[in-house]
N, CA, C and O atoms as a Tripos MOL2 file, in Angstrom:
@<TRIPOS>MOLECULE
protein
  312   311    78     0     0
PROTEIN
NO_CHARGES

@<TRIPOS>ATOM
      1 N          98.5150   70.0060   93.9170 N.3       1 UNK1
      2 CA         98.8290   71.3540   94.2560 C.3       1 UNK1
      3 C         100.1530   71.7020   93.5930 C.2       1 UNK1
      4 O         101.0840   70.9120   93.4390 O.2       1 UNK1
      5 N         100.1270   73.0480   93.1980 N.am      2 UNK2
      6 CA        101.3540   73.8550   92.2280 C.3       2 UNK2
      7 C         101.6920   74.0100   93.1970 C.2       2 UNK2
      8 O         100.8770   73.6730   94.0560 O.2       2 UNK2
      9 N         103.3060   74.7020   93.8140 N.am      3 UNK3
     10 CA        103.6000   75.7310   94.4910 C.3       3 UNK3
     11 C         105.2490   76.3770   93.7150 C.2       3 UNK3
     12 O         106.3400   75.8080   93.6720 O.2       3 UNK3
     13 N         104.9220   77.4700   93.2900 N.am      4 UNK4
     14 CA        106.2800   78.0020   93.1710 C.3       4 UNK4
     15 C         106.4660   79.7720   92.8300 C.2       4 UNK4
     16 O         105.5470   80.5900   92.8670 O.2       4 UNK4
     17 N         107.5530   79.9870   92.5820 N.am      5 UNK5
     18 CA        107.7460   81.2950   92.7840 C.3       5 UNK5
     19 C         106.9270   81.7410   91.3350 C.2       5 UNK5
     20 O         106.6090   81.1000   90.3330 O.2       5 UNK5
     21 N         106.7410   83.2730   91.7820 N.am      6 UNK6
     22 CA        106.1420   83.9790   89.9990 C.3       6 UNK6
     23 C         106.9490   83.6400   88.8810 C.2       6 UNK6
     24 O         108.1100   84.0210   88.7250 O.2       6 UNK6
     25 N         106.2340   82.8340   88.0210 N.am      7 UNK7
     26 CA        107.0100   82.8500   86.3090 C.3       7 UNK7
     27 C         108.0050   81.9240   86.4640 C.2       7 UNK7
     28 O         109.0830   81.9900   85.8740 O.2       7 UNK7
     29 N         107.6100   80.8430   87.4300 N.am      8 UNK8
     30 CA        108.4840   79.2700   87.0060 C.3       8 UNK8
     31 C         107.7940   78.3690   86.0110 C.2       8 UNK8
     32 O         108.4010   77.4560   85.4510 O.2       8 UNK8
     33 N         106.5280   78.6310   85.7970 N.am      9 UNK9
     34 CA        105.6010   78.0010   84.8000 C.3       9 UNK9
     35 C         104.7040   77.1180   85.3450 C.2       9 UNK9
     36 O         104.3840   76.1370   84.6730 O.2       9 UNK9
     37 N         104.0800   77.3390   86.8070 N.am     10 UNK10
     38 CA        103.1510   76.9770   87.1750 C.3      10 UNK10
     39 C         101.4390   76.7350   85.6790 C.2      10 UNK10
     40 O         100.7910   75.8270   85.1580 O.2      10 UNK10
     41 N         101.5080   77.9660   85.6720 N.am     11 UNK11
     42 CA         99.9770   78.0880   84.6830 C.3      11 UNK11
     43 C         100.5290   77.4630   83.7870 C.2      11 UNK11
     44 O         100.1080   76.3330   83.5360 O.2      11 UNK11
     45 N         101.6810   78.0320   83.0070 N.am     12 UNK12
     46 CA        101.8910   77.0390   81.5640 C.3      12 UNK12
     47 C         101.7090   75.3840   81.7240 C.2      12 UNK12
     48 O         101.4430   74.8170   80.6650 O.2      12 UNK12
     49 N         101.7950   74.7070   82.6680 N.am     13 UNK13
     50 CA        102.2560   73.6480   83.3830 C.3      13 UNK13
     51 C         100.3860   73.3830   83.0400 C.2      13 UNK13
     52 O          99.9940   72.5970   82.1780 O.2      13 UNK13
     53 N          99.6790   74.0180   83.7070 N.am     14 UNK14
     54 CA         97.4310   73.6870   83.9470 C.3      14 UNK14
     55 C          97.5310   73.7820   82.4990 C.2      14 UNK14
     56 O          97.2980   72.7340   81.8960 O.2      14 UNK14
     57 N          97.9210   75.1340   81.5930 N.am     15 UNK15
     58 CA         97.3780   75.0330   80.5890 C.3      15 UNK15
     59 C          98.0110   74.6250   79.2540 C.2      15 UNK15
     60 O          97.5830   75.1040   78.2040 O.2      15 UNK15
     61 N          99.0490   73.7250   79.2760 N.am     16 UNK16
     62 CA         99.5280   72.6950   78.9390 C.3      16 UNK16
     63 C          98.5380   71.4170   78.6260 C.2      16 UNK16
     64 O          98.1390   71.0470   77.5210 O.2      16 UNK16
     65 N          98.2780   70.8930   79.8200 N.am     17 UNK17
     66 CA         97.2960   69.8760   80.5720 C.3      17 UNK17
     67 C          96.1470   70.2330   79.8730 C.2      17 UNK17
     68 O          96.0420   69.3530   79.0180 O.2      17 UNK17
     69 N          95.3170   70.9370   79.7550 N.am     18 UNK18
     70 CA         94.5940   71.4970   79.3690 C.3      18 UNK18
     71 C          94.6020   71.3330   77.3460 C.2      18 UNK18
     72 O          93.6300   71.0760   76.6350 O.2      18 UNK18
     73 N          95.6070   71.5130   77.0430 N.am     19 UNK19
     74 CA         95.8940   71.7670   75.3990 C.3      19 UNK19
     75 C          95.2980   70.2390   75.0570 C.2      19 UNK19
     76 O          94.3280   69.9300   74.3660 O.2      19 UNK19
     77 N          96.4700   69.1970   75.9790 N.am     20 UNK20
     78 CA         96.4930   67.5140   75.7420 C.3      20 UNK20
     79 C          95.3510   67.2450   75.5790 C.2      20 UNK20
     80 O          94.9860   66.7380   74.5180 O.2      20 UNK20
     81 N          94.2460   67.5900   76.8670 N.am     21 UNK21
     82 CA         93.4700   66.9960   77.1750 C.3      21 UNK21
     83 C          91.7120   67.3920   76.4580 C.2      21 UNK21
     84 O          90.6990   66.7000   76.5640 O.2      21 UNK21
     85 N          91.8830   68.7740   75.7270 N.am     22 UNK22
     86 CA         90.9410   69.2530   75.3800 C.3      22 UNK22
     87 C          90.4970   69.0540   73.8860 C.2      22 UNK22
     88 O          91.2980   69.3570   73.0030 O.2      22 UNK22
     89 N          89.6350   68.7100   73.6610 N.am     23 UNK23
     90 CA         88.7080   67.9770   72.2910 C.3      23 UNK23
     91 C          89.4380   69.1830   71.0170 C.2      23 UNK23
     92 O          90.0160   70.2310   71.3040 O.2      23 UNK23
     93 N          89.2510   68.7740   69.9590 N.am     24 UNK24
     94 CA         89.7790   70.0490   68.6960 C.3      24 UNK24
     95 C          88.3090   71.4230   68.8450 C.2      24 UNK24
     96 O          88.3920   72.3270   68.0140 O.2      24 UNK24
     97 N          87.8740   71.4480   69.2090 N.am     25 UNK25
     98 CA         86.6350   72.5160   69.2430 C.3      25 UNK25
     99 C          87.0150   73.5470   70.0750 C.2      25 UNK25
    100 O          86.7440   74.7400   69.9390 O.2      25 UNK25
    101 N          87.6960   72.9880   70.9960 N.am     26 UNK26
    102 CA         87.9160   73.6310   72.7490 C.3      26 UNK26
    103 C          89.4810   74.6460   72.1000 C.2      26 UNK26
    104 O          89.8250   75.7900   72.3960 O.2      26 UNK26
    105 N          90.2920   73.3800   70.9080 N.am     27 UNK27
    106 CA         91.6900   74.3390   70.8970 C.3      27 UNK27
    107 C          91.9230   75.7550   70.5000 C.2      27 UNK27
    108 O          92.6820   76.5120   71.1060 O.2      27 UNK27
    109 N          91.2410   76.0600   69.4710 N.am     28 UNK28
    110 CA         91.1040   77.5350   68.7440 C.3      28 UNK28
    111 C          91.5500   78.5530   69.8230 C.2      28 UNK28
    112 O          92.4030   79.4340   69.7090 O.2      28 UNK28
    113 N          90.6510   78.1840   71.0870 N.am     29 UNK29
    114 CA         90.3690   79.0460   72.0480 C.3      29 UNK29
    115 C          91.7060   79.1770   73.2130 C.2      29 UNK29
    116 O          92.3950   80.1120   73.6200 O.2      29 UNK29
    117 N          91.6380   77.6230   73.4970 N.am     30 UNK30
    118 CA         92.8150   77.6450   74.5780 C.3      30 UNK30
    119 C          94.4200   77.9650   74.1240 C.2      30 UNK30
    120 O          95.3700   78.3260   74.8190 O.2      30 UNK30
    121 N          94.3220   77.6640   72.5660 N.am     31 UNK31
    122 CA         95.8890   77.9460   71.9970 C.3      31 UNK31
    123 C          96.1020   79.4160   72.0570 C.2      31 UNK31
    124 O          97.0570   79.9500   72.6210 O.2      31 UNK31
    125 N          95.0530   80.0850   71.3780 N.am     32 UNK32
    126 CA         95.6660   81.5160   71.1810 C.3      32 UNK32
    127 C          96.5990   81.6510   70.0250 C.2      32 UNK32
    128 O          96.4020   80.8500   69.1110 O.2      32 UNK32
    129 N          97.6190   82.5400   69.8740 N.am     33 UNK33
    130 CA         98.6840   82.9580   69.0060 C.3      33 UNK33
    131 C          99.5950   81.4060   69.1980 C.2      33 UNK33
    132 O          99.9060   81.2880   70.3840 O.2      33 UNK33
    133 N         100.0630   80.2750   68.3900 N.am     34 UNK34
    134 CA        101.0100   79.5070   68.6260 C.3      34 UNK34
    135 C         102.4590   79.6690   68.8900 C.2      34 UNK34
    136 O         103.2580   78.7510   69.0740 O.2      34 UNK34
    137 N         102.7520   81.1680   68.8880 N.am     35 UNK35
    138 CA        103.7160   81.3260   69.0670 C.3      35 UNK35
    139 C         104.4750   81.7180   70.1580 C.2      35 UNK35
    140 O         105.6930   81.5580   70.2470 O.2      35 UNK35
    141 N         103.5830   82.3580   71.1900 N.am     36 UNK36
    142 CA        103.1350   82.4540   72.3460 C.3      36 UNK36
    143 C         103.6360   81.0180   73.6530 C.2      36 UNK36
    144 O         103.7840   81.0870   74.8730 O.2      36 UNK36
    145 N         103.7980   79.6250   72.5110 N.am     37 UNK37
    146 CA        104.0940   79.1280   73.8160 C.3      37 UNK37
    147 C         105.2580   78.1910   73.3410 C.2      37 UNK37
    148 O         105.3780   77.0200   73.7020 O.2      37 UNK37
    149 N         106.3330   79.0360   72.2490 N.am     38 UNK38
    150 CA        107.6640   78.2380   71.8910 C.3      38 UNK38
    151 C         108.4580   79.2400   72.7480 C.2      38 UNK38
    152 O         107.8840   80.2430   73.1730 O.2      38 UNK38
    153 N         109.5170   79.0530   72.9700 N.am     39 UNK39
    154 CA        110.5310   79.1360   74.2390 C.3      39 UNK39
    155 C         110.8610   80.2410   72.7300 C.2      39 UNK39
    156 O         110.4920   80.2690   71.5560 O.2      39 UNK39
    157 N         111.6790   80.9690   73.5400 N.am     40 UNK40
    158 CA        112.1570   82.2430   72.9010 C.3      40 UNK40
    159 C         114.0680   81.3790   72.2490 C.2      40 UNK40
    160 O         114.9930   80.8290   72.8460 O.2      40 UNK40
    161 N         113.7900   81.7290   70.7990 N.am     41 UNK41
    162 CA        115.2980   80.9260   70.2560 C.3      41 UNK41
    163 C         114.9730   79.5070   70.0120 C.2      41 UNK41
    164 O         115.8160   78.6150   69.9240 O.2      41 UNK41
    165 N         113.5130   79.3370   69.8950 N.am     42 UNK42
    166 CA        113.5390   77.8320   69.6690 C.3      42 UNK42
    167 C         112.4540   77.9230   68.1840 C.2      42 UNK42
    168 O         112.0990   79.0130   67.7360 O.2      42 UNK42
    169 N         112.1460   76.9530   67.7270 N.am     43 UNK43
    170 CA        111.3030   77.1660   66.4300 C.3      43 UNK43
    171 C         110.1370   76.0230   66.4630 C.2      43 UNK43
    172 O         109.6240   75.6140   65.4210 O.2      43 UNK43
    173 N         109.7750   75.5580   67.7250 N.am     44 UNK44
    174 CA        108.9500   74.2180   68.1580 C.3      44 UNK44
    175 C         108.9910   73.9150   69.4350 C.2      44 UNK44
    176 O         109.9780   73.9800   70.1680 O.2      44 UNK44
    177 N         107.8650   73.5640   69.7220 N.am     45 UNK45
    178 CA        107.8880   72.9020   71.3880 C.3      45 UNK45
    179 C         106.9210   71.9410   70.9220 C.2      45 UNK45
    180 O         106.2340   72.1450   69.9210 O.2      45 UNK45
    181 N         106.8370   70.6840   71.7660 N.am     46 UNK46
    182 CA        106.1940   69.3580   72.0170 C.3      46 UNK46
    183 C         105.4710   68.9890   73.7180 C.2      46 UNK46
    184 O         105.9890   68.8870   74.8310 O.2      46 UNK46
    185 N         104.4020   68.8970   73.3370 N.am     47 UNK47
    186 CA        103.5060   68.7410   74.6750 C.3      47 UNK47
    187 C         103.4660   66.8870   74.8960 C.2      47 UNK47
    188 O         103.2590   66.1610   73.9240 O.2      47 UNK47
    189 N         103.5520   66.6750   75.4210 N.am     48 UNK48
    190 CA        103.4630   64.9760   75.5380 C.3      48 UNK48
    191 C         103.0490   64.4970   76.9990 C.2      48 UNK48
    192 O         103.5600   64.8300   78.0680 O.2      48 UNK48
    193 N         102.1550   63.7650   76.8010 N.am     49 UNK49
    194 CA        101.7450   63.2470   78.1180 C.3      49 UNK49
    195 C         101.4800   61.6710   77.9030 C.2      49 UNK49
    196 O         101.0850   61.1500   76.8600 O.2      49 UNK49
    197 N         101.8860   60.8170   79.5180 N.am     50 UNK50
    198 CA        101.5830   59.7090   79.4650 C.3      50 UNK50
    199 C         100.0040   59.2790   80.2710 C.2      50 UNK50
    200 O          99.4950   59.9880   81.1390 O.2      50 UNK50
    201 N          99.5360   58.2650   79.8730 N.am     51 UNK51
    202 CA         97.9060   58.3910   80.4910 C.3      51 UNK51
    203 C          97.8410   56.9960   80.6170 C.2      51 UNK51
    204 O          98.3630   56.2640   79.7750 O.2      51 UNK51
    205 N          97.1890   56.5250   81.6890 N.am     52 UNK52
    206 CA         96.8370   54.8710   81.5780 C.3      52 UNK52
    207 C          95.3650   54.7070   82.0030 C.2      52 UNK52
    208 O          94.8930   54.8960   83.1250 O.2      52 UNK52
    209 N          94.7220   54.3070   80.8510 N.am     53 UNK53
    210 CA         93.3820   53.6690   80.7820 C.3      53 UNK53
    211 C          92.8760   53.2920   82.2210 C.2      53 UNK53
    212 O          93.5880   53.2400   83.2240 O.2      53 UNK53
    213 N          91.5240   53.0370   82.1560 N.am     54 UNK54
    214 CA         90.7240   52.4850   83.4130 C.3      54 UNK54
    215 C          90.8880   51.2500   83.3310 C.2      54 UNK54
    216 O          90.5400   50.5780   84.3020 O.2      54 UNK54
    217 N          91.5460   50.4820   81.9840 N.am     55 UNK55
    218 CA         91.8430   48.9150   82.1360 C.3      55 UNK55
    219 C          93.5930   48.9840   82.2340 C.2      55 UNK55
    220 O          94.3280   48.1270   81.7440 O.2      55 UNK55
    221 N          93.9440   49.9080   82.7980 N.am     56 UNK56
    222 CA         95.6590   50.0890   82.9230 C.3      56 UNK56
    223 C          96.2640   49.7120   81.6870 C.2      56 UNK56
    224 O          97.2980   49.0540   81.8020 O.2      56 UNK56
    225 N          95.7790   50.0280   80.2730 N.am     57 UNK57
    226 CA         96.8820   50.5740   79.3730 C.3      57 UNK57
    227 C          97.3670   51.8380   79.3710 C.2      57 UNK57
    228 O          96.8060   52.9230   79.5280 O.2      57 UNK57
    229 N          98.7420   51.4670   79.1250 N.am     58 UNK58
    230 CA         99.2000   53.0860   78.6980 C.3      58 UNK58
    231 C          98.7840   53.6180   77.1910 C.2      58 UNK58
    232 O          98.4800   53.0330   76.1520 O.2      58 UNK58
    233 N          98.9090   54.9350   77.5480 N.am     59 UNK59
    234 CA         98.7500   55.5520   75.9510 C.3      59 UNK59
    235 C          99.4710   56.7060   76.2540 C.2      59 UNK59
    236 O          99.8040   57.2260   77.3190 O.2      59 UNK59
    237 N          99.6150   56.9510   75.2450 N.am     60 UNK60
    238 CA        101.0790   58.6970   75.1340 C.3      60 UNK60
    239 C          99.9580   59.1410   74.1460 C.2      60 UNK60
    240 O          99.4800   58.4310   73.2620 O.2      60 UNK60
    241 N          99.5980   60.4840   74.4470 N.am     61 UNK61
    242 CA         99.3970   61.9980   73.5670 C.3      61 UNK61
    243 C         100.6430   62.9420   73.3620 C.2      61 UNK61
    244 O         101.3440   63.3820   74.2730 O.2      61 UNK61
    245 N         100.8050   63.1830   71.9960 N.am     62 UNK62
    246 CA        101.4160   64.1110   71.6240 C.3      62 UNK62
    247 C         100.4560   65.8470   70.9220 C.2      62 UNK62
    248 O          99.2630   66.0260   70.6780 O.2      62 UNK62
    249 N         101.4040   66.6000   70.8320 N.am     63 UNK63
    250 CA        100.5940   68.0080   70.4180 C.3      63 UNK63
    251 C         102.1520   68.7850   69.6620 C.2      63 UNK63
    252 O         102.9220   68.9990   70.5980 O.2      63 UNK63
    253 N         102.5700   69.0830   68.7750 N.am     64 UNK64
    254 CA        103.6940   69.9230   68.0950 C.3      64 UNK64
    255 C         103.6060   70.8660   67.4810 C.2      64 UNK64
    256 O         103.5600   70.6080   66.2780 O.2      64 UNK64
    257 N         103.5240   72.5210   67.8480 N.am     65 UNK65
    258 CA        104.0130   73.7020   67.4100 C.3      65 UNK65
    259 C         104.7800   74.0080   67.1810 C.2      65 UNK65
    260 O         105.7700   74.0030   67.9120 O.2      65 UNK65
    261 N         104.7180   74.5630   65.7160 N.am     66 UNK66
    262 CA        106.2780   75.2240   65.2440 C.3      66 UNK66
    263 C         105.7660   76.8060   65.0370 C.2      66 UNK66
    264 O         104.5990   77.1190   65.2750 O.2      66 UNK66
    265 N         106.5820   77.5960   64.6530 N.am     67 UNK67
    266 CA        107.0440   79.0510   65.1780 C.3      67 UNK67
    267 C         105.9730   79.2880   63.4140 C.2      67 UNK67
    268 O         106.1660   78.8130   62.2940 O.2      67 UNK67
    269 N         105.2290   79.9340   63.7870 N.am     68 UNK68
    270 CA        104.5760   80.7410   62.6300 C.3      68 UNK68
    271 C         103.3760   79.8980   61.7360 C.2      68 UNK68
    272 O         102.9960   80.0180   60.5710 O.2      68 UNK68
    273 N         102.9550   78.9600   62.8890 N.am     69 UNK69
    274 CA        101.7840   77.7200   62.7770 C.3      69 UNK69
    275 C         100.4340   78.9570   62.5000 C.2      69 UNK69
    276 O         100.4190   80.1380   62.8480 O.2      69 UNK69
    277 N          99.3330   78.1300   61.7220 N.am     70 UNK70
    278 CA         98.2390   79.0920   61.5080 C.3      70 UNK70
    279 C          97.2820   78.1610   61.9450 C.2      70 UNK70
    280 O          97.7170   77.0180   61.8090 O.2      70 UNK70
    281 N          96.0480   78.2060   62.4590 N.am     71 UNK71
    282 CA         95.4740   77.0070   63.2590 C.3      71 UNK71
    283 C          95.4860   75.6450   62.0380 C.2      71 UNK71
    284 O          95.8320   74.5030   62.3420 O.2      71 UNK71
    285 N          95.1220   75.9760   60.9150 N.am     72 UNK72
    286 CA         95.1510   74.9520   59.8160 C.3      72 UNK72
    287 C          96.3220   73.9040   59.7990 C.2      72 UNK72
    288 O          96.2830   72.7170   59.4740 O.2      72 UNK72
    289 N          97.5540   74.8010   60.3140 N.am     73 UNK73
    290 CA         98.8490   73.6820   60.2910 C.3      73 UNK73
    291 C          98.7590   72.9140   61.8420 C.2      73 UNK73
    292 O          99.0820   71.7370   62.0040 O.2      73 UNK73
    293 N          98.4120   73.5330   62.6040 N.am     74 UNK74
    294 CA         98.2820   72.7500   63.6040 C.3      74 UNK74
    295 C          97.1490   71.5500   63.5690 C.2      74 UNK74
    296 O          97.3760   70.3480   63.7040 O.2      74 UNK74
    297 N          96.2140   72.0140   63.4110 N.am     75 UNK75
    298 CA         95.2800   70.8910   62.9490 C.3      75 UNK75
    299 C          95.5540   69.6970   62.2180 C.2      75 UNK75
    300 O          95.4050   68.5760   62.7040 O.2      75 UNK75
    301 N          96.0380   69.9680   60.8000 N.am     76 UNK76
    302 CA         96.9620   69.1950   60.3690 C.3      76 UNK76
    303 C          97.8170   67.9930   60.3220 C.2      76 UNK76
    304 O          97.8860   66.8960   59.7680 O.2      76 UNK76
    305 N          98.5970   68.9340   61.3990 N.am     77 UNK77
    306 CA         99.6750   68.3190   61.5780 C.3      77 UNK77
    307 C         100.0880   67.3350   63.4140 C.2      77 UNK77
    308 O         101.1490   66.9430   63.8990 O.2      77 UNK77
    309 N          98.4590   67.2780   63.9740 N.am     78 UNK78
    310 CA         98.2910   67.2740   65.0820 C.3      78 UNK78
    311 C          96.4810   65.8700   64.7640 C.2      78 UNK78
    312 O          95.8250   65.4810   65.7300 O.2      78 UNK78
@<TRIPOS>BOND
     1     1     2 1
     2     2     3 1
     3     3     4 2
     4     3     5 am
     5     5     6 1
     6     6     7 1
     7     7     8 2
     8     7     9 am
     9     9    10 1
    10    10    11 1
    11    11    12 2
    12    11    13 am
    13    13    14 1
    14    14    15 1
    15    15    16 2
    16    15    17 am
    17    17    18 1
    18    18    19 1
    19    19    20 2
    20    19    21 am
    21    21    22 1
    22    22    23 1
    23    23    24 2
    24    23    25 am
    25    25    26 1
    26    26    27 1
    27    27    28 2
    28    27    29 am
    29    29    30 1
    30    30    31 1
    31    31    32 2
    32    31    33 am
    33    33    34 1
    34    34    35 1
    35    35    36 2
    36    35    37 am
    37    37    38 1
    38    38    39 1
    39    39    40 2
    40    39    41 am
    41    41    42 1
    42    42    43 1
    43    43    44 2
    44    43    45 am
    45    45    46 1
    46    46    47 1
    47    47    48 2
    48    47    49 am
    49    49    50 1
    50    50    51 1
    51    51    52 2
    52    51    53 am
    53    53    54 1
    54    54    55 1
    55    55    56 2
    56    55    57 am
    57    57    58 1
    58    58    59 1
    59    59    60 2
    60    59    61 am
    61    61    62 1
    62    62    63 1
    63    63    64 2
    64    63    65 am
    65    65    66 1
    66    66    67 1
    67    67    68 2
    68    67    69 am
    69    69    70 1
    70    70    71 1
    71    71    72 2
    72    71    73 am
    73    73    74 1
    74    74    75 1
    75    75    76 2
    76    75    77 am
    77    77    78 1
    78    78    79 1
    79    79    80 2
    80    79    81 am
    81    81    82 1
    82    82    83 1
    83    83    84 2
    84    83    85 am
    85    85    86 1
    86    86    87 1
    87    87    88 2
    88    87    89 am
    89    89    90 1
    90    90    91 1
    91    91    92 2
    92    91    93 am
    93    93    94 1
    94    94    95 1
    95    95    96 2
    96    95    97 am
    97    97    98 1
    98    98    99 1
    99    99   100 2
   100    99   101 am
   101   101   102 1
   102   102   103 1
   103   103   104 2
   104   103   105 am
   105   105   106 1
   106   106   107 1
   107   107   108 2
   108   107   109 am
   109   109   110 1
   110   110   111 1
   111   111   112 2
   112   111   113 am
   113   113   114 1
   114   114   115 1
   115   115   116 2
   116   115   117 am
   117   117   118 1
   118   118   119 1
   119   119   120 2
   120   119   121 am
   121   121   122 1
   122   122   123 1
   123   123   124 2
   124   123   125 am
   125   125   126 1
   126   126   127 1
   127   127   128 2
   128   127   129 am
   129   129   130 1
   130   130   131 1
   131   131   132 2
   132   131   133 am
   133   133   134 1
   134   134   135 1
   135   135   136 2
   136   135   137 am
   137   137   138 1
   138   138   139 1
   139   139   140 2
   140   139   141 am
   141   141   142 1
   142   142   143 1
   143   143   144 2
   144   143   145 am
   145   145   146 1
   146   146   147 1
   147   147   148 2
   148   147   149 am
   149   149   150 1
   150   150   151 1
   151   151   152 2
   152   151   153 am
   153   153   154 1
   154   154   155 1
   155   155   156 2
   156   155   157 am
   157   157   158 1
   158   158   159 1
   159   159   160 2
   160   159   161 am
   161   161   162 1
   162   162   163 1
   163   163   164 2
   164   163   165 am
   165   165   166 1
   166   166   167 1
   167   167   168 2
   168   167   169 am
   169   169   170 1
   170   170   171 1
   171   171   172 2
   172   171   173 am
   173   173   174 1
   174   174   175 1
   175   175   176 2
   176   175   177 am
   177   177   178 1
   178   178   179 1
   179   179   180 2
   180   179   181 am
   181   181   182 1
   182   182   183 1
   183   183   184 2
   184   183   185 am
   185   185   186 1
   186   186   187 1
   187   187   188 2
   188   187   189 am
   189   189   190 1
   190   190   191 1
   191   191   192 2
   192   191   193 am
   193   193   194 1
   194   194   195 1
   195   195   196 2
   196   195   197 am
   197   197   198 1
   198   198   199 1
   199   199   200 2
   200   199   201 am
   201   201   202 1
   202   202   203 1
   203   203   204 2
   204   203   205 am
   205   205   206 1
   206   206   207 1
   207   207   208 2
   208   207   209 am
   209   209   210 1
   210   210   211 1
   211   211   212 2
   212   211   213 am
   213   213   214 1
   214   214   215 1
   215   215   216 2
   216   215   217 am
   217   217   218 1
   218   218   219 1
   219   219   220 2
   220   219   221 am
   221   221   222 1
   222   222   223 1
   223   223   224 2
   224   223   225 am
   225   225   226 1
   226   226   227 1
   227   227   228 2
   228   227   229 am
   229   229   230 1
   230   230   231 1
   231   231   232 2
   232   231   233 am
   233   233   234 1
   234   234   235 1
   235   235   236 2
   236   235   237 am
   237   237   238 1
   238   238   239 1
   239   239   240 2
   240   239   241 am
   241   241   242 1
   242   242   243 1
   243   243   244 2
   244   243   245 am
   245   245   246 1
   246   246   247 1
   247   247   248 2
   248   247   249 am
   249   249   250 1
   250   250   251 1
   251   251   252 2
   252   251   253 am
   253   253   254 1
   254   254   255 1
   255   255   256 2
   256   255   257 am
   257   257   258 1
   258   258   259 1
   259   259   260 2
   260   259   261 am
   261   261   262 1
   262   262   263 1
   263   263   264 2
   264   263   265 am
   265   265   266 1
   266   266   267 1
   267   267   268 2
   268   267   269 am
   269   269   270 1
   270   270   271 1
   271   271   272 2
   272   271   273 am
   273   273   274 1
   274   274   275 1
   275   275   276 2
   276   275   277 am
   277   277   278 1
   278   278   279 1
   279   279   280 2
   280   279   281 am
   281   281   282 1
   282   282   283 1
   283   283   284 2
   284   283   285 am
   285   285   286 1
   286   286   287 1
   287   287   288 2
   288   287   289 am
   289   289   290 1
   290   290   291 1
   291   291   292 2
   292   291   293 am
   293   293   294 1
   294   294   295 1
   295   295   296 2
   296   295   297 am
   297   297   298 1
   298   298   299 1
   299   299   300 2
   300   299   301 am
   301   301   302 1
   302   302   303 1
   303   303   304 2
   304   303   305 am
   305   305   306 1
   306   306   307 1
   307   307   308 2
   308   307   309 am
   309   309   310 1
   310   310   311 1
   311   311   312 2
@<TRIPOS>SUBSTRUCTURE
     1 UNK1         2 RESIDUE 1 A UNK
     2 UNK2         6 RESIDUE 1 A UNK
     3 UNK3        10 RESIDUE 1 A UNK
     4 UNK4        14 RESIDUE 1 A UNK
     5 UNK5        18 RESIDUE 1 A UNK
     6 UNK6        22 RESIDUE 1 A UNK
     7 UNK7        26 RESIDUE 1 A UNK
     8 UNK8        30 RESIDUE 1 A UNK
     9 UNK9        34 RESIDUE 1 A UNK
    10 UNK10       38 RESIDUE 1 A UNK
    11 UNK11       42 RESIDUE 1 A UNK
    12 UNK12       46 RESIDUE 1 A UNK
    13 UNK13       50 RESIDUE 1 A UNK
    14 UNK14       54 RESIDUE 1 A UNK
    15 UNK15       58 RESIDUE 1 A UNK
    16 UNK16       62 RESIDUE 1 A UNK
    17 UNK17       66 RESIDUE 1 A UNK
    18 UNK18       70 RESIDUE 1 A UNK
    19 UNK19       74 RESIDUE 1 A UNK
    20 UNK20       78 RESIDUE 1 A UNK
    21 UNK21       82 RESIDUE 1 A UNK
    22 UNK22       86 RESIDUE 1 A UNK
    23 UNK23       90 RESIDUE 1 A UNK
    24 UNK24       94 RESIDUE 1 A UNK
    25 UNK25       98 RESIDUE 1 A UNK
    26 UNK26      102 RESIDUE 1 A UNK
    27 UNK27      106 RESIDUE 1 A UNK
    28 UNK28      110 RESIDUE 1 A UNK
    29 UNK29      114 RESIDUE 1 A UNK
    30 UNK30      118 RESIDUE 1 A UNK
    31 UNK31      122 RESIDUE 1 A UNK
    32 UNK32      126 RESIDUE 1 A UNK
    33 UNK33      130 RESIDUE 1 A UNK
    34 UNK34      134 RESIDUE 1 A UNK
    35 UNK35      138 RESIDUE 1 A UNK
    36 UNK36      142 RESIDUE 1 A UNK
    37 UNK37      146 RESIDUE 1 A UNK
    38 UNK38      150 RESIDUE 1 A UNK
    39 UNK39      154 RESIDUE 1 A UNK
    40 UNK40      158 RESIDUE 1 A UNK
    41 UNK41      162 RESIDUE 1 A UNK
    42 UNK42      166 RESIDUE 1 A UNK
    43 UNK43      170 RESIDUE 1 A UNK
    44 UNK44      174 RESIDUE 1 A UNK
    45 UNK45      178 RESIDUE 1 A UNK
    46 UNK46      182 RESIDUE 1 A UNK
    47 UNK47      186 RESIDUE 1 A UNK
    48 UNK48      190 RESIDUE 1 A UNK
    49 UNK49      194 RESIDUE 1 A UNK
    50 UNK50      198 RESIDUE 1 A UNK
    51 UNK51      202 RESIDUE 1 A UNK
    52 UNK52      206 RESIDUE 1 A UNK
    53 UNK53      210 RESIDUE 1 A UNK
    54 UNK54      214 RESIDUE 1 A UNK
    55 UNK55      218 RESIDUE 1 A UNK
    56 UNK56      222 RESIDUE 1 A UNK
    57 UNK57      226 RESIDUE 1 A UNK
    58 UNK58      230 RESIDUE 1 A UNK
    59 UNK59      234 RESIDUE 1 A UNK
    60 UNK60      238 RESIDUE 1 A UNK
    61 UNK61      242 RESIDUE 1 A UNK
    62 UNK62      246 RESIDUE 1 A UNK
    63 UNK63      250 RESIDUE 1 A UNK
    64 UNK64      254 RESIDUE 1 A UNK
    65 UNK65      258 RESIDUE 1 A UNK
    66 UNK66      262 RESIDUE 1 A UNK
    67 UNK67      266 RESIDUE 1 A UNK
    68 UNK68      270 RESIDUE 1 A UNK
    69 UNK69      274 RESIDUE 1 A UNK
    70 UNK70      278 RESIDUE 1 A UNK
    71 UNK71      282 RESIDUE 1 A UNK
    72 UNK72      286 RESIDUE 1 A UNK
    73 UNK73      290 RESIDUE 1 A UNK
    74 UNK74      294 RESIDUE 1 A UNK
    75 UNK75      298 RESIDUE 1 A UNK
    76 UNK76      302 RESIDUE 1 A UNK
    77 UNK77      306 RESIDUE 1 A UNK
    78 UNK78      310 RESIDUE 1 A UNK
């Protein structure tokens, strides 16, 4: 369960989760404009999550947008 006031970044927070976790077919859709989810004054944001296997390894996912990405560079570079 989320709980917090309007526009602390609850949703960004699901659809974040969502970016990590969703196959390249699914991204087109869930990204939208890439620019849309860099912090205002910044030129990149990094999604990173830690995950541990059903045989308890860890594994880290990464995801990196920069400011004026076209889906091709994200793909790319991801």
């Amino acid at each position: 369960m989320l709980l917090g006031e309007n526009g602390c970044g609850k949703s960004t927070i699901l659809r974040s989760v969502a970016l990590l976790m969703a196959g390249s077919n699914a991204l087109p859709e869930l990204l939208g404009n890439p620019d849309t989810w860099i912090r205002i004054g910044k030129n990149s944001c990094l999604f990173r999550a830690n995950l541990i296997t059903a045989a308890g390894e860890q594994r880290t996912i990464e995801f990196t947008l920069r400011r004026g990405d076209r889906m091709l560079d994200v793909f790319e570079r991801n």
